[in-house]
C-alpha positions as CSV (number, residue, x, y, z in Angstrom):
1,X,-78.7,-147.7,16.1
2,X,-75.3,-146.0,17.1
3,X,-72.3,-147.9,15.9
4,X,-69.8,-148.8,18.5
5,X,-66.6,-147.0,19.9
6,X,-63.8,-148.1,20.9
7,X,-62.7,-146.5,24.7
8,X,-59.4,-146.6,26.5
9,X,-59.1,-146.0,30.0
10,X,-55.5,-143.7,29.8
11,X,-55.3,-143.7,33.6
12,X,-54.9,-147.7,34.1
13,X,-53.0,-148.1,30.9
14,X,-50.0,-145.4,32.1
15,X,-50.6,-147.2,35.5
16,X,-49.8,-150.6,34.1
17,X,-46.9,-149.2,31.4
18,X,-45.1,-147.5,34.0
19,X,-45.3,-149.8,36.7
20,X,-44.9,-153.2,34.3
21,X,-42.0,-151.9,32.3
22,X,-40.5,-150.2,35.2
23,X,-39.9,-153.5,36.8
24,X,-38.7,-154.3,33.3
25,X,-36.2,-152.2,33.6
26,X,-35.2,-152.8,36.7
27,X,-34.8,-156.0,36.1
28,X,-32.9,-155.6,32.9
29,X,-30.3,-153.5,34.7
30,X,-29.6,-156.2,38.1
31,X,-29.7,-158.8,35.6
32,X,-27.6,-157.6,32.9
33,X,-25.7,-154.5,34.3
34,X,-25.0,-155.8,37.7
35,X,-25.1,-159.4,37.2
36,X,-22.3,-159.0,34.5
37,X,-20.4,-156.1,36.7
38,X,-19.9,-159.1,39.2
39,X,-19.0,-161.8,37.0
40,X,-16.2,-159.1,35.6
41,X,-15.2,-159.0,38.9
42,X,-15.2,-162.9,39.8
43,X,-13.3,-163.8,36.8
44,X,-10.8,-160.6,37.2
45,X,-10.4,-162.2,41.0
46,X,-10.0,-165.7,39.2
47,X,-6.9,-164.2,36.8
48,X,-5.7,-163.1,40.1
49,X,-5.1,-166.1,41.3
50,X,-3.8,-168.1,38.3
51,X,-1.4,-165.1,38.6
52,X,-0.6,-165.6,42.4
53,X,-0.2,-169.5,41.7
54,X,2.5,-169.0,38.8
55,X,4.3,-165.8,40.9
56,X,5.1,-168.9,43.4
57,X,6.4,-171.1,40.6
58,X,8.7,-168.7,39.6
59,X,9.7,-167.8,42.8
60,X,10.0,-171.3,43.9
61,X,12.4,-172.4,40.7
62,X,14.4,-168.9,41.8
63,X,14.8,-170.2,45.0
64,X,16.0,-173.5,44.4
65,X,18.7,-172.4,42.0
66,X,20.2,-169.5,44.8
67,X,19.8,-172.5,47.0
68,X,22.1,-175.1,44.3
69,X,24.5,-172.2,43.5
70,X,25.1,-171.8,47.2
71,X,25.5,-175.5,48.2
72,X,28.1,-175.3,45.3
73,X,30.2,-172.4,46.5
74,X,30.9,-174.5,49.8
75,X,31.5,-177.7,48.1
76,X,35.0,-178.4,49.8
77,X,36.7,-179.2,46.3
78,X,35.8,-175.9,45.0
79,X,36.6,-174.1,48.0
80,X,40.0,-175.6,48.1
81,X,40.7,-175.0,44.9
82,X,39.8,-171.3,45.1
83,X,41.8,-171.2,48.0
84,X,45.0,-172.8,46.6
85,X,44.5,-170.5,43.5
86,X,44.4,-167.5,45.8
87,X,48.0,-168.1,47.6
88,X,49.5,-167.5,44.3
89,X,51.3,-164.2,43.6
90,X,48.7,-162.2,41.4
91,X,50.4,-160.4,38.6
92,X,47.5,-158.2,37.0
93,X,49.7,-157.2,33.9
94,X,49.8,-160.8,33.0
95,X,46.7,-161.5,33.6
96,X,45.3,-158.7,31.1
97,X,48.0,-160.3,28.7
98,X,46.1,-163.1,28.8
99,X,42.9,-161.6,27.9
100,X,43.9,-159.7,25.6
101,X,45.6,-162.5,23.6
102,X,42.6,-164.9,23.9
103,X,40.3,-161.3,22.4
104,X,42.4,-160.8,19.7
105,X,43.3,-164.9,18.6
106,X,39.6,-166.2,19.2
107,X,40.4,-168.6,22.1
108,X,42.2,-169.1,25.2
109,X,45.6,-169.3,25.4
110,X,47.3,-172.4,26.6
111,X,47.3,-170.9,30.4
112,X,43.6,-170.5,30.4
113,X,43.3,-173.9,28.2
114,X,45.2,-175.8,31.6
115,X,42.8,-174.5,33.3
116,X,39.5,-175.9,31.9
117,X,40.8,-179.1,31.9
118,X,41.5,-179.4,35.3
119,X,39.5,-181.6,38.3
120,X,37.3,-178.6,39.1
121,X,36.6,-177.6,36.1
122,X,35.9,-181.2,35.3
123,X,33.6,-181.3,38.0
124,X,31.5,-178.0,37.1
125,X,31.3,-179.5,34.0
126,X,29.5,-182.9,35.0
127,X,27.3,-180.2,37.2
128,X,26.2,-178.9,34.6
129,X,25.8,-181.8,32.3
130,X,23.5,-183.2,34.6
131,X,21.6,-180.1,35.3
132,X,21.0,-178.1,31.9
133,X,19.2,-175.7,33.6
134,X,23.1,-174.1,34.0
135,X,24.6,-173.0,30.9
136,X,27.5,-171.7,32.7
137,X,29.6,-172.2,36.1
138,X,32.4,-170.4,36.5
139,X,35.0,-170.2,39.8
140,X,37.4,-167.1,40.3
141,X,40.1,-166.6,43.1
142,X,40.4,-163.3,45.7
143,X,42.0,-161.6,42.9
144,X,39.2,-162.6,39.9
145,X,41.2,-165.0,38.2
146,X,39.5,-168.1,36.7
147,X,40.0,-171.0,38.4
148,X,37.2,-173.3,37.0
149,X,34.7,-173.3,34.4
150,X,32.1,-175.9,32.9
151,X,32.7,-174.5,29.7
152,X,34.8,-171.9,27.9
153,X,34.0,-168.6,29.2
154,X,34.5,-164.9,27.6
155,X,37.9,-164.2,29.3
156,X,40.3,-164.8,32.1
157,X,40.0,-161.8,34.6
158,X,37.0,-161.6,36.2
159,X,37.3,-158.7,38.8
160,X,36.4,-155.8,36.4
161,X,33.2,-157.3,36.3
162,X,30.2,-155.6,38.5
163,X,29.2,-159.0,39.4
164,X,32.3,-159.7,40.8
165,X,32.7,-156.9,42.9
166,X,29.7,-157.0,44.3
167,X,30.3,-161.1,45.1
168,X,33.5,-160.6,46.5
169,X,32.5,-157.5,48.3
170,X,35.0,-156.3,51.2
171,X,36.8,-159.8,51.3
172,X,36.3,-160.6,54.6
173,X,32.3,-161.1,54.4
174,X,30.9,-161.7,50.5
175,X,27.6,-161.4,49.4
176,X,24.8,-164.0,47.8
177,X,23.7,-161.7,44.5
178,X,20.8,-162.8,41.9
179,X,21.0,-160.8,38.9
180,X,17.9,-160.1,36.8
181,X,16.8,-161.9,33.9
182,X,19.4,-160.8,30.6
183,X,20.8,-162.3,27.6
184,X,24.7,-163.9,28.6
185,X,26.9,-163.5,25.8
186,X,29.2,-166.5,27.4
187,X,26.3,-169.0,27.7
188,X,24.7,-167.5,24.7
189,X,21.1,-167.7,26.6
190,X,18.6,-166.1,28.5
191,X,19.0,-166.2,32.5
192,X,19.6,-164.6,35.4
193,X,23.1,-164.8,37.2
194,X,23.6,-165.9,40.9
195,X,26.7,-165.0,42.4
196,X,28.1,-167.0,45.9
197,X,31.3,-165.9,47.7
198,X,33.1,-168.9,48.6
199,X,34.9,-169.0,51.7
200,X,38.6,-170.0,53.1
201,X,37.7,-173.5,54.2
202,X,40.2,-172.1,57.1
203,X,37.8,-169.3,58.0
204,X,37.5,-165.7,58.1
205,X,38.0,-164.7,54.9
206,X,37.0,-164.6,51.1
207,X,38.9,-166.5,48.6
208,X,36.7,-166.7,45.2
209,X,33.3,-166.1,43.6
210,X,31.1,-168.4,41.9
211,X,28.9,-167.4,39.3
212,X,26.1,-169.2,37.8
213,X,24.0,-168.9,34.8
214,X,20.5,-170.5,35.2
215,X,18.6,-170.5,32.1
216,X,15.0,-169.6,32.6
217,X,13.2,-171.2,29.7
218,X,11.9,-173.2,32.5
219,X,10.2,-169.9,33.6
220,X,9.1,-169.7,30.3
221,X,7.4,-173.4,30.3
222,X,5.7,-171.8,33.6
223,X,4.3,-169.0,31.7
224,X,3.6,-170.8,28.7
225,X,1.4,-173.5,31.1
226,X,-1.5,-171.0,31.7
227,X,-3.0,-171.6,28.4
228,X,-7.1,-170.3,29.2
229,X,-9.2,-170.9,26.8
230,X,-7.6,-168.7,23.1
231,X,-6.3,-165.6,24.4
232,X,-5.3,-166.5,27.0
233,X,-1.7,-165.0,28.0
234,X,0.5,-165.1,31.0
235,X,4.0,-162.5,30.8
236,X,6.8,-161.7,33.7
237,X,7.2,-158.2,34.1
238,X,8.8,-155.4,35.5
239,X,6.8,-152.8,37.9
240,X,7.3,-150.2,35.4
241,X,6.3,-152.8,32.7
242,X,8.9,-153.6,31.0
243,X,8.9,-156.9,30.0
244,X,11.2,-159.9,31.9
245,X,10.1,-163.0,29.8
246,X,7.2,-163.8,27.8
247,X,6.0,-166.8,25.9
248,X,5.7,-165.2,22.7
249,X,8.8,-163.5,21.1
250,X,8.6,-159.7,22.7
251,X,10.3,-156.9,20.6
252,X,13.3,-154.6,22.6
253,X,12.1,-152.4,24.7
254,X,8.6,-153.5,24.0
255,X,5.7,-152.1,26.9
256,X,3.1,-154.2,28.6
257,X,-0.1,-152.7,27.2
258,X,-1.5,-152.1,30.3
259,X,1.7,-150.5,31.8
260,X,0.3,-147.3,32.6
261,X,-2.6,-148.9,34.3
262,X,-0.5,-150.7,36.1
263,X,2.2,-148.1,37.4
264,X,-1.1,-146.4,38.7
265,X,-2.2,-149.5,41.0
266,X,0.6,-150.0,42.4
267,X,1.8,-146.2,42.9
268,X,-1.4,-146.3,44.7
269,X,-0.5,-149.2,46.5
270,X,2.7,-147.4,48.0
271,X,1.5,-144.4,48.9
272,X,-0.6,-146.0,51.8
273,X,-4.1,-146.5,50.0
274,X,-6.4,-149.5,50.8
275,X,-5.1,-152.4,48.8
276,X,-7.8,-153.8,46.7
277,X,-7.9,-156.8,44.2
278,X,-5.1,-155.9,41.6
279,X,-7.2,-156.8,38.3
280,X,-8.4,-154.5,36.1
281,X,-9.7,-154.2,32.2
282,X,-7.6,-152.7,29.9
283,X,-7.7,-152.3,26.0
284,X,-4.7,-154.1,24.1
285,X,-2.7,-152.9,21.1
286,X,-5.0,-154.3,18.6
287,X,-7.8,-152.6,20.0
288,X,-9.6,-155.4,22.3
289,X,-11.1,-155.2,25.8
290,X,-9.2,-157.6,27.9
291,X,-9.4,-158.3,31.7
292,X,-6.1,-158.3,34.0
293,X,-5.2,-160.1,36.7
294,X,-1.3,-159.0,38.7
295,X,0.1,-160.8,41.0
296,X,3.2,-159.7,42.8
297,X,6.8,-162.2,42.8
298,X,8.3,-162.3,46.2
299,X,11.7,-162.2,45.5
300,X,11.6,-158.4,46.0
301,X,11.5,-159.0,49.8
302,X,15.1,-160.7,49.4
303,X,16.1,-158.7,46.5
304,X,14.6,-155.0,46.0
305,X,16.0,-155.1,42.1
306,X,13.9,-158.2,41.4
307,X,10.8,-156.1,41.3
308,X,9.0,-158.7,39.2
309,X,5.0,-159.1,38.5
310,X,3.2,-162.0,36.9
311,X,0.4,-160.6,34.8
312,X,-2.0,-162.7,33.2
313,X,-4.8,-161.5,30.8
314,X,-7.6,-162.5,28.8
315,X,-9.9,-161.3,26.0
316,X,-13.1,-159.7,27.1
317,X,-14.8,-161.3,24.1
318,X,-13.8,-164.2,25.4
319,X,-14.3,-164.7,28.4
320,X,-18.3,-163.4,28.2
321,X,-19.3,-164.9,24.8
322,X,-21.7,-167.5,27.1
323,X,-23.0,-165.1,29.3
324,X,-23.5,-162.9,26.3
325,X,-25.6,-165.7,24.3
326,X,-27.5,-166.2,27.3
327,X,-28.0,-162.3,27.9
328,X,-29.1,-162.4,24.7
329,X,-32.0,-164.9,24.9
330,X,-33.1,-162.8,28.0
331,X,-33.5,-159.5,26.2
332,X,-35.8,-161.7,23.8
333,X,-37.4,-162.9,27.0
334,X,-37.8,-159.6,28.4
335,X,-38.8,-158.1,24.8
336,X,-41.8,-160.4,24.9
337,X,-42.7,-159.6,28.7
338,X,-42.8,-156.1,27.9
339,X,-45.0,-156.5,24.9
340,X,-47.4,-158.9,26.9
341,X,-47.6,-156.1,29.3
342,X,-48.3,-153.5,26.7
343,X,-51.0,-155.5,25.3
344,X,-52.7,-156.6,29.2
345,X,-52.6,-152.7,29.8
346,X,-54.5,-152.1,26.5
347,X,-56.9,-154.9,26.6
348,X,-57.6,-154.0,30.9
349,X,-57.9,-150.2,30.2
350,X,-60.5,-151.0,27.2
351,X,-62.3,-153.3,29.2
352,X,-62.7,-151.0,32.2
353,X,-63.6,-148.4,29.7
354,X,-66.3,-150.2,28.3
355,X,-70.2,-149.7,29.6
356,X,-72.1,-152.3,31.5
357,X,-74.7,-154.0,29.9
358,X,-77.3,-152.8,32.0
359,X,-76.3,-149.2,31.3
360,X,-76.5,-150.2,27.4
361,X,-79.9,-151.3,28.1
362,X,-80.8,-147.6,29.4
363,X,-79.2,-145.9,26.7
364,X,-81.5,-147.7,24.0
365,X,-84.5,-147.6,26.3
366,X,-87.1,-145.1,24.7
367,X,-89.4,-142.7,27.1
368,X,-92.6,-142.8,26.0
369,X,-95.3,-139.7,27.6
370,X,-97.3,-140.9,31.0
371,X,-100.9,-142.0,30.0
372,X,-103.3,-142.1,32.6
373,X,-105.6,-144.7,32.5
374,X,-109.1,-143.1,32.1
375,X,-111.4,-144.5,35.0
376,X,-113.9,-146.7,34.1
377,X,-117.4,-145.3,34.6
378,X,-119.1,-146.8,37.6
379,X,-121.5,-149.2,37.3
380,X,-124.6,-147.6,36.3
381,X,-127.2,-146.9,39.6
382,X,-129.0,-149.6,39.8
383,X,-132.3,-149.9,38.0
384,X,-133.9,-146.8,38.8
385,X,-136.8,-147.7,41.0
386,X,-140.3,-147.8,38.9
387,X,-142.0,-144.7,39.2
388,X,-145.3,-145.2,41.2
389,X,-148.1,-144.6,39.5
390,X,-150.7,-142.3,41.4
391,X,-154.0,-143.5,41.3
């Protein structure tokens, strides 16, 4: 007896590996590829709008302090007391005597001493005292001179000052200026300075400045609020990405790490191309993938120097460690599909290749020679008739 073989039909087995693991594939790639492209892109949309939500808490809090520096600079006591101050004859010479003996003896001369502690200065002072947002208010006459102060300030003439200048402008119309976000050396603080001419309560003219130092450690609480998950991180910045204000401590002249990225999108932006989401990956200085979301202040439509961004970001590893586990257990999934389809195809294509049983049967069956049957004699004649005897 032959012993058995084992046959493989190849045509059905390449039939069923490319069509069974194709859809593997195929699968595998909308699954992992494009299922994880567009979860990048939901949660680079959803950074986006934590962004957008704290760009309008800082611009809100902005806002509210131009508004409160304002409403101070037409108070009528400190407009009349700017005004009063400006009647006076202005001698410069003096004035710049004054400063210089306050620089060189370490604090203000009995002139300037007057004038902190009187009624205006009083009432800056309870300003401030009740709002600690402002580490400084400070009042000046037409000519720059203090008037007022909540505190003692860095000198008596004002009007060298850029601030100034620009405050008082041509003296007949003033201008509202918000500086950007720097260290004061008076207030000894971070903040941003918002300048208010203050009109003649009479009309038609200019008599003072007002300048105010908000500190913005409040912006900072606003950064510091978007706390997502571990690596989570939320920083004010500078279109050229330069950093404004940050939670963490932020080195001088330190760079967003993503600056370049940045500067890209939006130089993109203002040359006319289609706006699209602004969030994008980028890789950090120690090396990790991490996903950005910008969103855009809009102080810059007030004030073009204020070109501020709110950028938040988040680790990569992150933010896809539970799809990844999951993506994981799928690949197992898909691992075992794809070797239950390996071993169908094998088991199908042997079974097709296999003979039928009848055909077996035919193979074993052994031809033996024709044998014709011999025919049987016939039946002998009957009894042959007696032979007649003859007489």
């Amino acid at each position: 007896m032959r012993p058995a073989t084992l046959r493989m039909n190849l045509r059905v087995f390449t039939a069923f590996l490319v069509v069974g693991l194709g859809m593997l594939v195929v699968a595998s790639y909308l699954v992992l590829g494009v299922g994880q492209a567009r979860l990048r892109d939901a949660w680079g949309l959803h950074l986006r709008q934590v962004a957008d939500q704290t760009a309008a808490s800082v611009d809100a809090y902005v806002y509210r302090r131009i508004i409160d520096a304002t409403v101070l600079a037409r108070i009528p006591q400190v407009r009349d007391a700017a005004a009063a101050d400006s009647r006076q004859a202005f001698d410069r010479n003096a004035a710049l005597v004054y400063d210089r003996d306050w620089q060189q003896a370490g604090a203000p001369p009995p002139t300037v001493r007057a004038i902190l502690g009187n009624k205006t200065s009083g009432f800056l002072a309870d300003v401030a005292a009740i709002n600690p947002i402002y580490r400084e208010l400070l009042l000046t006459d037409r000519y720059g001179r203090l008037v007022a102060a909540s505190g003692t300030t860095s000198n008596y003439l004002q009007s060298d000052e850029p601030w100034w200048r620009e405050g008082f402008g041509d003296g007949v119309r003033g201008h509202l200026v918000v500086g950007d976000a720097r260290y004061d050396d008076s207030s000894r603080s971070w903040g941003i300075e918002i300048v208010a001419p203050v009109e003649d309560p009479a009309g038609g003219s200019v008599v003072g400045v007002l300048k105010a130092v908000a500190d913005i450690r409040e912006v900072g609480a606003l950064l510091g609020g978007v706390r997502m998950g571990q690596t989570g991180d939320a920083v004010l910045l500078h279109e050229d990405g330069s950093f404004v204000l940050g939670l963490r401590p932020i080195a001088a002249n330190a760079r967003f790490f993503a600056a370049d990225m940045l500067r890209e999108r939006l130089a993109a932006i203002q040359q006319g191309q289609p706006q699209g989401p602004l969030h994008f990956g980028a890789t950090a200085a120690d090396g990790s993938a991490r996903l950005v979301g910008v969103a855009a202040s809009q102080l810059k439509a007030s004030y073009p120097h204020l070109n501020w961004l709110v950028a938040v970001s988040q680790a990569d590893e992150e933010l896809f460690a539970p799809v990844r586990a999951e993506a994981t257990s799928l690949l197992v999934v898909l691992g075992l599909t794809a070797l239950a389809v390996v071993l169908f195809a094998l088991w199908y294509s042997v079974r097709l290749a296999a003979p039928t049983e009848s055909a077996e049967m035919d193979m074993h069956l052994v031809r033996h020679p024709h044998v014709h049957r011999m025919e049987e004699p016939e039946e002998a004649e009957a009894e042959e008739e007696p032979v007649k005897e003859t007489v």
